[in-house]
Structures are given as structure tokens and as C-alpha cells.
C-alpha positions as CSV (number, residue, x, y, z in Angstrom):
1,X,0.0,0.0,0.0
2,X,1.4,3.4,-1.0
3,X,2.6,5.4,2.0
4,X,0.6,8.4,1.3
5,X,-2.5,6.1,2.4
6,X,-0.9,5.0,5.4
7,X,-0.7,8.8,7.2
8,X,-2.6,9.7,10.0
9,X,-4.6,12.7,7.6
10,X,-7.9,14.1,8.3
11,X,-10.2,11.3,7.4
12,X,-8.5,8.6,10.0
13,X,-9.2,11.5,12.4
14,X,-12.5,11.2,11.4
15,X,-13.2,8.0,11.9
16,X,-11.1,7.9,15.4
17,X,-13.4,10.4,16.4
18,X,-16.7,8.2,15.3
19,X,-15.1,5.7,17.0
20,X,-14.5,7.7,20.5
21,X,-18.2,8.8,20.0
22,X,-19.6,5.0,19.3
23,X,-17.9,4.0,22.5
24,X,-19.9,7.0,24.5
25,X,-22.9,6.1,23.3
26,X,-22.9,2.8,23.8
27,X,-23.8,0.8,27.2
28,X,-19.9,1.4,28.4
29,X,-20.3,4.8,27.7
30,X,-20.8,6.2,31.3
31,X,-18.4,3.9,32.9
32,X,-15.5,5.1,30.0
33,X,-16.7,8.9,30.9
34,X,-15.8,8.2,34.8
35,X,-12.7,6.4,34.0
36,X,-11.5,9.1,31.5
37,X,-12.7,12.1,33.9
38,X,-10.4,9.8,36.5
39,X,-7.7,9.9,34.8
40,X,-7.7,13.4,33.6
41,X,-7.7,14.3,37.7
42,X,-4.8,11.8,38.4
43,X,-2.6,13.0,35.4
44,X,-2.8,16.4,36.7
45,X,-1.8,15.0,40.5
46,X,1.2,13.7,38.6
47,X,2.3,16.9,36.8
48,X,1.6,18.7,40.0
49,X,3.7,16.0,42.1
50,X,6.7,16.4,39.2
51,X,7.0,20.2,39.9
52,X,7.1,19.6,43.3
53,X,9.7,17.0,42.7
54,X,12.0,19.7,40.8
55,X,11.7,21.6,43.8
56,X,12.5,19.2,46.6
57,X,15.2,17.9,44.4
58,X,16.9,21.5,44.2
59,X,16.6,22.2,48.0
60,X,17.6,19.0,48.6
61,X,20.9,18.9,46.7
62,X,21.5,22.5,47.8
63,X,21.4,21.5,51.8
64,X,24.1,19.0,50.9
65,X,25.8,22.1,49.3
66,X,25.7,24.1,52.0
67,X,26.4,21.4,54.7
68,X,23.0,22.2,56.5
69,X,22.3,18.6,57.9
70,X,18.6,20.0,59.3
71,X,17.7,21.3,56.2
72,X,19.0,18.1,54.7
73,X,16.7,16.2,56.7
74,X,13.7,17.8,55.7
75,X,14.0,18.1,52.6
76,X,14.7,14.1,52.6
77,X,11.1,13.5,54.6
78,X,9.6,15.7,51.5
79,X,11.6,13.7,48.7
80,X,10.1,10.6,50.4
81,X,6.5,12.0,50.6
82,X,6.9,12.8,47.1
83,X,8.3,9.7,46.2
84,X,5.1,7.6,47.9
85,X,2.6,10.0,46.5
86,X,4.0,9.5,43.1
87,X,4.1,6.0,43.3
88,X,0.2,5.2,44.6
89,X,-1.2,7.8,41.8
90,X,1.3,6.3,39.3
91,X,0.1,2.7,40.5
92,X,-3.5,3.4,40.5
93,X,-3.0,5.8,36.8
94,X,-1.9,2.7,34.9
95,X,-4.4,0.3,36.5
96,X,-7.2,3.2,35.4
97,X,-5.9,3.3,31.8
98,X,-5.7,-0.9,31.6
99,X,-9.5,-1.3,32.8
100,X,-10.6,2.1,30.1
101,X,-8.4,0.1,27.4
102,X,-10.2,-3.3,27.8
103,X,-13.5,-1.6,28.2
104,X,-12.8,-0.2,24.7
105,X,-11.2,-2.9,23.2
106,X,-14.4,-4.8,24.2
107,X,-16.8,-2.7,23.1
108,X,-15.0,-2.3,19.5
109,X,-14.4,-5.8,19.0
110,X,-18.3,-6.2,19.8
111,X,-19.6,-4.0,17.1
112,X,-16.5,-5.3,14.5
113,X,-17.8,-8.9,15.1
114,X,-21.4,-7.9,14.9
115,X,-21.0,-6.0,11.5
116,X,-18.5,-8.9,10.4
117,X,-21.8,-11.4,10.8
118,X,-24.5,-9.5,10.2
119,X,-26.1,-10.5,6.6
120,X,-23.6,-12.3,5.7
121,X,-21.3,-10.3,5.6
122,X,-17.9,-12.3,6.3
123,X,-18.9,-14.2,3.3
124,X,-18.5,-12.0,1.0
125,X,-15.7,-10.3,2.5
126,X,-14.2,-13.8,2.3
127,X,-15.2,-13.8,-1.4
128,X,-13.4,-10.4,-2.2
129,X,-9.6,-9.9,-2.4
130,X,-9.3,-6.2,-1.0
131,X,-9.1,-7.9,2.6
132,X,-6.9,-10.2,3.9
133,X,-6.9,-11.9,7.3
134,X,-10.3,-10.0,8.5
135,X,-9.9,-12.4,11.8
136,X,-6.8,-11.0,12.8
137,X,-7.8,-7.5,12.1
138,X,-10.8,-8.5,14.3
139,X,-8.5,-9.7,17.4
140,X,-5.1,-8.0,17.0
141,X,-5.2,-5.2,15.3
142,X,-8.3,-3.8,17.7
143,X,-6.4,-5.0,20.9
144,X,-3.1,-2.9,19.4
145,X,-5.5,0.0,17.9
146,X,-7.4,0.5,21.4
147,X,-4.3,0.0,23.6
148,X,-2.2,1.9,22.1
149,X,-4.5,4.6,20.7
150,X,-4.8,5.4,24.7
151,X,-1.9,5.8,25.8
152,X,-0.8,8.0,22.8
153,X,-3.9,10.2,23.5
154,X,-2.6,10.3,27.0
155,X,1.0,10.6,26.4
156,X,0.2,13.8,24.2
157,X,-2.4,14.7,26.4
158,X,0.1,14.1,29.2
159,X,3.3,15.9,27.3
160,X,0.6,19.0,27.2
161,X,0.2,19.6,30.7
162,X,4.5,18.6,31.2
163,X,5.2,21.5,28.6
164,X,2.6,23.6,30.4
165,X,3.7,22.7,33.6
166,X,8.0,23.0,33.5
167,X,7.9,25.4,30.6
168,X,7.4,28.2,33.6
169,X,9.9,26.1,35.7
170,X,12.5,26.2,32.9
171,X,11.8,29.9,32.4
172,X,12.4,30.9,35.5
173,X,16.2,29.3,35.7
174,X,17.2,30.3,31.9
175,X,14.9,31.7,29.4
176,X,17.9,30.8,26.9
177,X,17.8,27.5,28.5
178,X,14.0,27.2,27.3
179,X,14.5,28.8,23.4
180,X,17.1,25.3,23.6
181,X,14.7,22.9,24.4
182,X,11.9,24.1,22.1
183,X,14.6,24.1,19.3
184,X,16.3,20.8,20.3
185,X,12.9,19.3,20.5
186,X,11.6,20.7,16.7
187,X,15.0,19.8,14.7
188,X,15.1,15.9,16.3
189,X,11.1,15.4,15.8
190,X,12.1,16.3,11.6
191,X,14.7,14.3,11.1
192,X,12.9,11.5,12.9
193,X,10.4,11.5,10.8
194,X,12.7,11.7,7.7
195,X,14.6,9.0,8.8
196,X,11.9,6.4,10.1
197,X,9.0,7.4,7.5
198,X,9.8,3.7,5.8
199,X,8.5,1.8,8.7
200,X,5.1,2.4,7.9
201,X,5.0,1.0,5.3
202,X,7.0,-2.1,6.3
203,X,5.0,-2.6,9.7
204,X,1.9,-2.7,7.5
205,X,3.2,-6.1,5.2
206,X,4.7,-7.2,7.9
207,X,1.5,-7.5,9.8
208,X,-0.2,-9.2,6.8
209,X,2.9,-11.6,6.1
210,X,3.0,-12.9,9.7
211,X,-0.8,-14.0,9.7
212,X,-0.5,-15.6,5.9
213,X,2.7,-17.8,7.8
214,X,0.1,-18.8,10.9
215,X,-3.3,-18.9,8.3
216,X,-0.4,-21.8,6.6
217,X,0.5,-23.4,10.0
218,X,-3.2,-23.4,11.0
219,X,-4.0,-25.1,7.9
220,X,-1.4,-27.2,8.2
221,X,-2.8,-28.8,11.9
222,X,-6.5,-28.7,11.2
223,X,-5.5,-30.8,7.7
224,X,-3.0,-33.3,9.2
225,X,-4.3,-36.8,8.3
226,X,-5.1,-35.6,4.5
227,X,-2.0,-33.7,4.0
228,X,-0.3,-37.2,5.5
229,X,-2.7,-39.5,3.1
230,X,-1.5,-37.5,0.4
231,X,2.3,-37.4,1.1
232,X,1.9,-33.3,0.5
233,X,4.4,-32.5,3.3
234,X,6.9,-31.3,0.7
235,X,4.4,-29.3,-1.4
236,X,3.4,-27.4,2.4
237,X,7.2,-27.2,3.0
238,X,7.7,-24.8,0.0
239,X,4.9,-22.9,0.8
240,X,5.5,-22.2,4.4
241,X,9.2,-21.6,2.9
242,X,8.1,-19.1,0.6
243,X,5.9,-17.5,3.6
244,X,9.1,-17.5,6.1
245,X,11.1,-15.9,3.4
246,X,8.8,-13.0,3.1
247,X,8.0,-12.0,6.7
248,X,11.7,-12.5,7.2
249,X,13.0,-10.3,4.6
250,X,10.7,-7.8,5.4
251,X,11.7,-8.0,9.1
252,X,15.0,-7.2,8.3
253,X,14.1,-3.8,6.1
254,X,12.3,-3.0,9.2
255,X,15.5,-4.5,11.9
256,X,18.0,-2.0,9.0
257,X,15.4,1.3,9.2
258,X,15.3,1.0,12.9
259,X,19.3,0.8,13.6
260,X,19.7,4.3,11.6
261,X,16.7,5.5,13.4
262,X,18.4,4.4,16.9
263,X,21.8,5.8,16.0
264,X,19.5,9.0,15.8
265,X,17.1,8.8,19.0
266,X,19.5,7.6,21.5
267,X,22.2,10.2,20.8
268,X,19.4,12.7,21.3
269,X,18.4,11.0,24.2
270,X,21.8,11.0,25.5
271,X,22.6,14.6,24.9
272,X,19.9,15.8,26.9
273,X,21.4,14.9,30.0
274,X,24.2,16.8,29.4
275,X,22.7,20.5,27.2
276,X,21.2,21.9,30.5
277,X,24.7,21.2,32.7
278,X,26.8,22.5,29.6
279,X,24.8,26.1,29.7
280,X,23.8,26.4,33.3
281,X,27.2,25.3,34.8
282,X,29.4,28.3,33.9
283,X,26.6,30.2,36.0
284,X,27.4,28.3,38.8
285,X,31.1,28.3,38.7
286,X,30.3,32.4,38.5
287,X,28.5,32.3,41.9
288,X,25.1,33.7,40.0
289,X,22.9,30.3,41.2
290,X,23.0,27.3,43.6
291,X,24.4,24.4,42.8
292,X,20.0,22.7,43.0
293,X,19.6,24.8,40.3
294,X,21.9,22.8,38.0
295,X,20.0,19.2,39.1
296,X,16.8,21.6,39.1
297,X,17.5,23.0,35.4
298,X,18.8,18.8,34.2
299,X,15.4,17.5,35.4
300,X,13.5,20.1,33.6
301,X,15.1,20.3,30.5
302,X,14.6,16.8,29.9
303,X,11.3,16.3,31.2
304,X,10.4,19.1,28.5
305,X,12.4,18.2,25.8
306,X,10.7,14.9,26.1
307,X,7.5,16.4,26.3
308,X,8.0,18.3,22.9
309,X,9.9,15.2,21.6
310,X,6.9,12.7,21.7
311,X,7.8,11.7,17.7
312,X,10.9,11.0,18.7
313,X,10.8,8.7,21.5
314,X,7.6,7.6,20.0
315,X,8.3,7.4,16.3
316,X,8.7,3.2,16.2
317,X,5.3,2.8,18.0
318,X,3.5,5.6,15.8
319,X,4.5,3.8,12.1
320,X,3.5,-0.1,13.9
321,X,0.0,2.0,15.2
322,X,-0.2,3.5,12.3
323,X,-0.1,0.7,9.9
324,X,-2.7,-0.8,12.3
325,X,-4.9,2.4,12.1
326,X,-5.0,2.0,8.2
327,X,-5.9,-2.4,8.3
328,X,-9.0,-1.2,10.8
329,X,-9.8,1.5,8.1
330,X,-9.8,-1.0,5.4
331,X,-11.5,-3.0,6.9
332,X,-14.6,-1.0,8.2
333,X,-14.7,0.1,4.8
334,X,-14.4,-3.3,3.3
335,X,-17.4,-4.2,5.6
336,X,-19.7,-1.4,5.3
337,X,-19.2,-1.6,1.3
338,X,-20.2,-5.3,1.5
339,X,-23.3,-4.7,3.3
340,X,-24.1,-1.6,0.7
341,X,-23.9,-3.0,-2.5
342,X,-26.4,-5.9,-3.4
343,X,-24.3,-8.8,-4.2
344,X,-26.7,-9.8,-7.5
345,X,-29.8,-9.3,-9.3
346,X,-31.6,-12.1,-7.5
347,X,-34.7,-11.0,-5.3
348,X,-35.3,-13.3,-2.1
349,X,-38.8,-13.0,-1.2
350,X,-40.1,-14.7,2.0
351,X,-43.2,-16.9,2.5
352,X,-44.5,-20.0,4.7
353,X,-45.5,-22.4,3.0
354,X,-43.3,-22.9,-0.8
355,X,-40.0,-22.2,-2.9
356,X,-40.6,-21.0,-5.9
357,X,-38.5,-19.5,-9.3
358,X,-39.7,-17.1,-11.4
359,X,-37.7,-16.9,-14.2
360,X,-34.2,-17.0,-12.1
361,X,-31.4,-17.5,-14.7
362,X,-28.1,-18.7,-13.0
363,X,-24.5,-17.5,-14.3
364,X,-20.8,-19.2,-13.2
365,X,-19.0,-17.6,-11.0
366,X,-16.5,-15.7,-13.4
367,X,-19.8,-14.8,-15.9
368,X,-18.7,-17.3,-18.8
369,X,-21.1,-20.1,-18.4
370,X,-25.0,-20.1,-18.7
371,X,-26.0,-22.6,-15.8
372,X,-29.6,-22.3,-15.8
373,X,-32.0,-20.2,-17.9
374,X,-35.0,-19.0,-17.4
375,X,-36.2,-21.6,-14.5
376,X,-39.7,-21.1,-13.2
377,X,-41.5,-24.1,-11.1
378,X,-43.0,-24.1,-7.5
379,X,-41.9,-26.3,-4.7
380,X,-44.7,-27.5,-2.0
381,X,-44.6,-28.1,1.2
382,X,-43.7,-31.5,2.3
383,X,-43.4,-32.9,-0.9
384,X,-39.9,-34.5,-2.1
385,X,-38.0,-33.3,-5.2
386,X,-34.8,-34.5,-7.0
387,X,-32.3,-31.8,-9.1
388,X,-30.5,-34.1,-11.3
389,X,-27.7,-33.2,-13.8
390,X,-24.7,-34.5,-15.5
391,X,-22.9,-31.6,-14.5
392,X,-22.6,-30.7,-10.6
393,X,-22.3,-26.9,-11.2
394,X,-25.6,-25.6,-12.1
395,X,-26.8,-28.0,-8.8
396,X,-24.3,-26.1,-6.6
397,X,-25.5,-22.8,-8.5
398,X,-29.4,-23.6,-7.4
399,X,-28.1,-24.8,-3.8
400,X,-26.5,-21.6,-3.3
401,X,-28.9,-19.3,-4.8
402,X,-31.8,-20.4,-3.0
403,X,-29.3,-19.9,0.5
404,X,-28.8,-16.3,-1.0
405,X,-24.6,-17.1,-1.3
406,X,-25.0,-16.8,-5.3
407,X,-24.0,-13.6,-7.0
408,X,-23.9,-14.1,-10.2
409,X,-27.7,-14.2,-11.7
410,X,-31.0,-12.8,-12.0
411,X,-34.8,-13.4,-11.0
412,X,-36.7,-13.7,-8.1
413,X,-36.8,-16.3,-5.6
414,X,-39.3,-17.2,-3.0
415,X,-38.7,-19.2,0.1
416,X,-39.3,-19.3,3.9
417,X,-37.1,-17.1,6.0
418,X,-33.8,-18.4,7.3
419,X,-35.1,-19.5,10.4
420,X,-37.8,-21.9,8.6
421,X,-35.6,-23.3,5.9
422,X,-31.9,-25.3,5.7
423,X,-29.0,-25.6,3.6
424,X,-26.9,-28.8,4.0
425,X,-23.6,-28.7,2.2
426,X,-22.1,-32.1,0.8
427,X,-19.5,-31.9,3.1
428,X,-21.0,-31.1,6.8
429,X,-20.3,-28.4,8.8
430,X,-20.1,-29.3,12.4
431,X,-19.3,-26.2,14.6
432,X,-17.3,-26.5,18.2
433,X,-18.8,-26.3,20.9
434,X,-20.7,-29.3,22.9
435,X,-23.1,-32.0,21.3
436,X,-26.1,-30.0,22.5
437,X,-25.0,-26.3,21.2
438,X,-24.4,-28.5,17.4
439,X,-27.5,-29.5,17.8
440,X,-29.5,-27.1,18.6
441,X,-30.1,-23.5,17.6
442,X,-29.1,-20.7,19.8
443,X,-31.1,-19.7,22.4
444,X,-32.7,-23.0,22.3
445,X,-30.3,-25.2,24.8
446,X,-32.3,-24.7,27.6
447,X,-35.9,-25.2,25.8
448,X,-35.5,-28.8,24.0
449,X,-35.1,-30.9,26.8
450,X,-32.3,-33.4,26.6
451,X,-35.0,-36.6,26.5
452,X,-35.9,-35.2,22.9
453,X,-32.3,-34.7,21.8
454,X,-31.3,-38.4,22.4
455,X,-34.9,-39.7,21.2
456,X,-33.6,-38.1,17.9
457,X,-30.0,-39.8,17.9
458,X,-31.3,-42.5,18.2
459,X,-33.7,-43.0,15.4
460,X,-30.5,-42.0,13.5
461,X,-28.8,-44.9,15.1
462,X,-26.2,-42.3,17.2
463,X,-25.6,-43.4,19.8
464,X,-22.1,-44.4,19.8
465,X,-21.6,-40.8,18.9
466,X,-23.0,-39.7,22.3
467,X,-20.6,-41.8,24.1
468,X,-17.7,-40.9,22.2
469,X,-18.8,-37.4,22.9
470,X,-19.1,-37.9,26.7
471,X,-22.9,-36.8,26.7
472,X,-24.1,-33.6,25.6
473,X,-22.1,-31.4,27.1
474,X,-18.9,-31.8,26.7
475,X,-16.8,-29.3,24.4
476,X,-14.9,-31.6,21.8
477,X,-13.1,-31.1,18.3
478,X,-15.5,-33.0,16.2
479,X,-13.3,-33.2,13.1
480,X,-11.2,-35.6,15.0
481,X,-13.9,-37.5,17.1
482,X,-16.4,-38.5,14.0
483,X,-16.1,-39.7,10.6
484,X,-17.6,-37.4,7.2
485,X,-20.6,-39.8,7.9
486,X,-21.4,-39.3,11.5
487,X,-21.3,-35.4,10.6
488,X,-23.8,-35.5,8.7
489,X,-26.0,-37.7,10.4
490,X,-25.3,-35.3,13.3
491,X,-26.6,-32.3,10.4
492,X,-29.6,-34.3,9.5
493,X,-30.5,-34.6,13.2
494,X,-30.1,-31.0,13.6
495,X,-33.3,-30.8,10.8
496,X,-35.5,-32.9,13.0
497,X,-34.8,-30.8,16.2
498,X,-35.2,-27.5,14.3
499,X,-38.1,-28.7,12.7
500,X,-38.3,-26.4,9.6
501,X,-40.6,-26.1,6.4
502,X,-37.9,-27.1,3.9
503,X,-34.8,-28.6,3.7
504,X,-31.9,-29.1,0.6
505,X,-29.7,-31.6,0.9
506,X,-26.4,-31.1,-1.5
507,X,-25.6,-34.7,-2.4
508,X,-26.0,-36.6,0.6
509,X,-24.7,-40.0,-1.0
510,X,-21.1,-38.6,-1.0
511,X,-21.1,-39.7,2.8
512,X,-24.1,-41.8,3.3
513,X,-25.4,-45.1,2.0
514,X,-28.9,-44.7,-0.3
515,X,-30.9,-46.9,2.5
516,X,-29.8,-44.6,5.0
517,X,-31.0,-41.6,2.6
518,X,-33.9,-42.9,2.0
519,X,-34.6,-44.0,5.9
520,X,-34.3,-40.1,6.5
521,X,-36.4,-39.2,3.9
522,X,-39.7,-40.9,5.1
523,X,-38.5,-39.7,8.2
524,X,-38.6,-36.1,7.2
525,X,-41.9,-36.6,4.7
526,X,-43.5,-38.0,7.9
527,X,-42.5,-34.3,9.7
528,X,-44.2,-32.6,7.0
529,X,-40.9,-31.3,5.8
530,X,-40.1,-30.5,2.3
531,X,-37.1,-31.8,0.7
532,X,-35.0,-30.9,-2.3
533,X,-31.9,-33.2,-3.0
534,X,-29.2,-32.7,-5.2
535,X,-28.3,-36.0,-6.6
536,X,-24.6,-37.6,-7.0
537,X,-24.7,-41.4,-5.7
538,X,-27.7,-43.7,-5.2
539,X,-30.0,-40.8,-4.4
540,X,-32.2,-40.7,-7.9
541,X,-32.8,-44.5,-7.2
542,X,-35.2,-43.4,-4.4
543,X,-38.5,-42.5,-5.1
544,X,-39.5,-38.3,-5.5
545,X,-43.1,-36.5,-6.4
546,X,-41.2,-34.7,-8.9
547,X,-37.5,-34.6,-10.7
548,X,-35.6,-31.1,-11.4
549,X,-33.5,-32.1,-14.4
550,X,-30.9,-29.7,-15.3
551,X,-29.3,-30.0,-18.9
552,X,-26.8,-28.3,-21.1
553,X,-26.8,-24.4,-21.7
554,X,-29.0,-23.9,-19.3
555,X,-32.1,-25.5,-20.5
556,X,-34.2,-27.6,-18.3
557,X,-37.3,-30.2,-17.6
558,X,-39.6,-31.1,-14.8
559,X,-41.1,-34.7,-14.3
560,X,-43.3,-36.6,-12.1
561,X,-42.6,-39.3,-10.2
562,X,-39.7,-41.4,-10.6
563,X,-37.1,-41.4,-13.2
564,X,-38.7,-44.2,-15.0
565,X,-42.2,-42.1,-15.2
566,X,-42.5,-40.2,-18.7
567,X,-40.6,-37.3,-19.2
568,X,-42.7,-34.2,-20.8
569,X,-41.3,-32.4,-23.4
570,X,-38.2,-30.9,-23.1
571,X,-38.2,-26.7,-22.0
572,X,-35.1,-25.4,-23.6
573,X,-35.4,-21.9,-22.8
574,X,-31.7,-20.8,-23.0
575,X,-31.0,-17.6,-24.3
């Protein structure tokens, strides 16, 4: 990404601001007022307790000048009461700003994750390219975005009242002294940026490169046996290679940009220590000042400096916070123009009691291929229908369509609402949790009682599932525990305890044997459930009230019965 986008201009203002303002408004709101307005009071305790500080220090260091053991005694009960106070409002300043950055990070993560789900949306997001890794975005780049987007609204908020405070002190002992500092400050904040401007740029991939390496890894555990079947190790070898070499070589730009930039910072560091002893010294040695005053003059001097010098000392954290500032601005972006722009010319209309299509013409994904043309036919309740087809695509096309996960297309379709109708994928989809939560919808754990849930498993002949899963409430990883065929029995039993109006099943004899299909359809007709099946193995040898045939260029044909009934006259309506 060019480095121009990456800058902290007025528009990521913007948003931080809508941001700031979504968190007041929400339910945390009051409780992030209170612990702002907290740490507004303690931050000024601290500033006041610094000056104080400057003070003691100087009286302090002059009694040892001056021999004055008395004086040196008090002064050492103050340092110590200073010292304590500083340390209990320091103590209870960064426990404040912890508890307001988790309360943020929290309510942000919330409403990313809500917007992420809502319609759909990660699909298509998934389905784009302008985003990668939205999940780590989600996780990491909130935690770093809210963490450290306090304390840099504190530490300038902070280096305010510093300046504000010691600018007077500073003043007072040298107004030269003071011109020094302001200078000192301005010429090492330019040249800091001139010299560290590339890590922007570099944080940003870098952030990117090391989730595509764990993405890899992940895969790489949650695919173990296949990747083993299929002796693939060496082909996942070069990849993760290729990823290593990437991050790493990136790492190193950023390992190069940051050694010039430390040559920089810490020699300006350093030199602060000495600037104020170098010009207020010769003073001394005149008999003008007190020898506090140089210790005095030291502390302030660089407790200014640093406060004008916040690029600086800072710089390394700004370019990693704001490469994380842009990733959350893609993102939200990403995510608001996904839930903007219709995803196809397909109109979902809801009703009870059918699915029908009215002249819904299906295109592949990439727009080259006609897969269905023109198709218009009603669906009934409770009645069994078979979509058969040499060719699996236009099947898949229909199965997604009718989910609304089909972009490409036109027509209307009309079907029960989400809640009423499911979508089982050839391969299942078995979520983690316990047996219960994948079985039930949510909300609806502690309404089905459990008496119900077995009665179900076992008509579906379960059973050795429930013990392998230690009842129905035990968490487990159920890609390991069951085989593809117990995952879909487990989806089918999900049908019977959510008890919808219609149900497509997408080529259920890839996992299951046709008597066990047809088994579960007389147990579903006997529901009052409707059923569409895709067919692939053994399913069109079971018996339907009507066949879907799907055939080339998009034409189509409807017949009764079974497959051996007469066909009608073939519809080719392709265009």
C-alpha cells in the first residue's frame, strides 16, 4: 500500500473520532466517561507531584551544598512523601488506563464482530480480495488499535500539561535555556520522521505476512491426516518456505530502518542529559545560582524536551500503530461496502409455506457459463423433489442461490425465512462447541429438553456418537472424534430438532449409503418437511413426487414421479 494512504490525515481523524463517540454512546459509555474524567484528575496530580519533585530535588541537593544537615533532613522527609505519593497515583493511573483500554477494546471488538456477521457479511468479504486476514484484524489489530491509541492520546495529552507545567519552571532558571529545548525538540522530531517514514510501510506487510505464515501453519494442523494420506508434506514445506522468506526479509528492512533511526534517537536522548549542565554550569562556577539549580535545570530540561519530543521517542510505536490504524480503516470500509452493494440481481422473497422461481437465470462464478436459464416451477410443502444433472455446477449454483450465497444471476426467488428453511452442504459443517449447542439453535439449549435430543440420535442410530462425545455437554473437536458420515448424520439430526418447512440436501450419497437416505427421507416426509436433493450417488434411485432435471446451456425439464415415469417435453429456454 502506497505510504501516502498510510498517514494519519484528516479522514482517520474522522473515523477515530466516530469511533470515541460509538464507545460514548454505547452501554460502556458512562463507565469510560468516569474512568477518562479519573484519569484526567490523576494526570494532573502527577504533573503537580513532578514540579514539586523539581523543587525538593533542588533544596535537597542545595542542603548537601551548603552542609545544612537539618535542612538536609527535611528536605529528605519531602523527597520521600513525594516519592510515595507519586508511586500510589502512578500505580492506580496505569491500572485506570488498563481497565478504560479493555473496556474499549471490548466494546469495538463487539460491534467489528457484529457487523462482520450481520447478513452475511464475512462471506463476502471472504469472497473479495481487497481484505486479507479480517480475523486477525478482528482480534489484533483492535487489541493494538485500542491500547495503544490510549496511551498515545494520554502521552500527548500528558506531554501537554509537562510543557505547560516545567515550561514556567525552565523559564524561571534560563529563558535561553528554554529557546534550547523548544529548538532541540523541533529539529530531532524532523529528522525523525525523515529517517523512520519507511516503517510504515514495512509494519503494515509485515502485519499481513506474519498472519498468511500462521493462516499456513493453522492449515497445516487442522488438515493433518489428508496432508499425511497425500504425502503433500513437501508441497506445504515450500509454501510455508516461501511465507518465512517474506515475513523475514521484510523484518529485516524494518531491523535495517530502525538501527539508523536508533543511531538517531538515543544520541538525542543522551545529549539531553548533558545540554542543560553545559549552559547552566558556567553560572554556577560564576557564583550567579546554587548548585540545585543545575539538578533543578537537568530534570527540567529533559522532562520538556521529552515532552515536545513525543515523535521521537515515540516514532517506532506511531509507524506499527499506524499501519494498524489503516488495516481497521480498510477494513470497516471493506465491511460497510459489503453490506451496501447488493451482491446480484436475485430478489429473495419470504413466504411460509413454498419455494418458488420465477424466471431465475443462474450464471458461473466468473460470468462465462450459462448454468440455468429461465427456470420457473413451485416447490410445496412436504413434498420430495430431485435436481439431477450431468454436470454438478448448475446443482451447486441452485443450492446456493436459494441460500442467498450466489452472486452471479437474475430473478426472483421465493422461500421461507432463514429460520424456517436449511442448507446442508455435501460436506458437513459441524461447529465447536458441545453436542447440544451443534444440535440445537441458539437460544434453544435450555428449551428442548435433553430426552428429545437423544430420542432423535437414536432414530438416526447415534448413539455411539453420544458416548464418544461424553454426553451432551462436553466441548470436543469434532473433526477428530467423528467420521464425514457421522457429521452428517449429526446435520440431519439438527433438521428434526429444528423442525423447519424445507430442507436441501447437497448430495447426501457422498457420505451416506442410499438406505440410510432414504430412511431419513420418510422420516422427514413424515415431519411434514419439504425436501430438495441434489443428486450424485444412489440418491435418484429413491422414489420423489417430482425430478428437477438440469441439462446443457441452461435448458431444463420437470417430471413426475420417478425417473422411470415419462418425461414431458423438453423446456429449452436458454438464451
Amino acid at each position: 500500500m502506497p505510504i501516502e494512504k498510510l498517514q494519519i490525515i484528516r479522514l482517520t481523524w474522522k473515523r477515530l473520532c466516530e469511533v470515541l463517540l460509538t464507545l460514548v454512546k454505547s452501554d460502556q459509555g458512562p463507565r469510560a466517561i468516569a474512568f477518562a474524567i479519573t484519569l484526567g484528575l490523576m494526570m494532573l496530580a502527577i504533573n503537580g507531584l513532578n514540579v514539586v519533585n523539581s523543587f525538593v530535588g533542588r533544596y535537597f541537593m542545595s542542603a548537601i551544598e551548603n552542609r545544612n544537615f537539618p535542612e538536609f533532613q527535611t528536605q529528605a522527609i519531602y523527597y520521600s512523601a513525594v516519592f510515595i505519593a507519586s508511586t500510589v497515583v502512578l500505580v492506580f493511573y496505569r491500572f485506570t488506563e488498563e481497565r478504560l483500554g479493555i473496556l474499549w477494546r471490548e466494546q469495538l471488538t463487539r460491534s467489528l464482530t457484529e457487523a462482520y456477521l450481520e447478513n452475511r457479511t464475512y462471506y463476502r468479504l471472504d469472497c473479495s480480495t481487497g481484505v486479507a486476514n479480517p480475523d486477525q484484524r478482528i482480534s489484533e489489530d483492535v487489541r493494538a488499535f485500542t491500547t495503544t491509541t490510549l496511551s498515545f492520546m494520554l502521552l500527548i495529552l500528558n506531554g501537554t500539561l509537562t510543557a505547560i507545567s516545567f515550561s514556567g519552571v525552565l523559564w524561571t532558571i534560563s529563558p535561553f535555556l528554554f529557546g534550547v529545548a523548544v529548538i532541540y525538540a523541533l529539529i530531532g522530531s524532523l529528522l525523525t520522521i525523515y529517517l523512520g517514514k519507511p516503517l510504515i510501510g514495512l509494519n503494515y506487510h509485515q502485519l499481513d505476512m506474519e498472519a498468511n505464515f500462521r493462516s499456513d501453519l493453522i492449515h497445516v494442523r487442522e488438515n493433518s491426516e489428508s496432508i499425511a494420506l497425500a504425502h503433500r508434506e513437501g508441497r506445504f514445506k515450500a509454501r510455508l518456505n516461501k511465507r518465512l522468506n517474506a515475513l523475514t526479509t521484510n523484518f529485516r528492512r524494518l531491523i535495517r530502518i530502525n538501527r539508523n533511526l536508533g543511531f538517531f534517537t538515543n544520541g538525542y536522548n543522551y545529549f539531553i542529559q548533558i545540554i542543560p549542565a553545559l549552559l547552566i554550569a558556567p553560572i554556577f562556577m560564576a557564583g550567579e545560582i546554587e548548585f540545585g539549580v543545575i539538578t533543578q535545570s537537568t530534570m527540567a530540561f529533559a522532562t520538556l524536551v521529552g515532552a515536545f519530543s513525543l515523535i521521537v521517542t515515540q516514532f517506532q510505536s506511531i509507524s506499527a500503530f499506524t499501519a494498524v490504524v489503516a488495516r481497521l480503516h480498510t477494513l470497516t470500509d471493506a465491511i460497510e461496502d459489503a453490506q451496501a452493494v447488493t451482491p446480484c440481481m436475485i430478489s429473495v422473497e419470504g413466504t411460509p409455506d413454498r419455494v418458488a422461481y420465477q424466471n431465475v437465470t443462474l450464471h458461473s462464478a466468473d460470468k462465462s457459463r450459462l448454468l440455468i436459464s429461465n427456470l420457473n416451477l413451485e416447490i410445496k410443502r412436504a413434498t420430495r423433489w430431485l435436481v439431477i444433472g450431468k454436470d454438478d455446477a448448475p446443482k451447486v449454483a441452485l443450492f446456493r442461490a436459494t441460500a442467498g450465497v450466489w452472486e452471479c444471476g437474475g430473478g426472483q426467488i421465493i422461500r421461507p425465512n432463514l429460520d424456517d428453511i436449511l442448507f446442508l452442504p455435501e460436506r458437513p459443517y459441524i461447529p465447536p462447541g458441545t453436542l447440544r449447542e451443534v444440535l440445537l439453535r441458539t437460544g434453544m439449549e435450555d428449551v428442548i429438553p435433553t430426552e428429545e435430543i437423544i430420542a432423535v440420535l437414536n432414530r438416526l442410530e447415534l448413539q455411539e456418537v453420544l458416548e464418544h462425545a461424553n454426553g451432551l455437554d462436553q466441548d470436543q473437536d469434532w473433526d477428530d472424534l467423528l467420521s464425514i458420515g457421522e457429521q452428517h448424520l449429526l446435520s440431519i439430526a439438527r433438521i428434526f430438532l429444528a423442525k423447519p418447512v424445507f430442507v436441501f440436501l447437497d448430495r447426501p450419497g457422498s457420505s451416506l449409503p442410499k438406505s440410510k437416505i432414504s430412511t431419513i427421507l420418510d422420516m422427514l416426509t413424515d415431519q411434514g418437511i419439504g425436501v430438495v436433493v441434489l443428486s450424485k450417488n444412489g440418491e435418484s434411485r429413491l422414489k420423489y413426487d417430482a425430478i428437477l432435471e438440469i441439462l446443457e446451456n441452461g435448458a431444463w425439464e420437470k417430471s413426475n414421479g420417478l425417473l422411470a415415469a415419462k418425461k414431458p417435453e423438453l423446456m429449452d429456454l436458454s438464451c
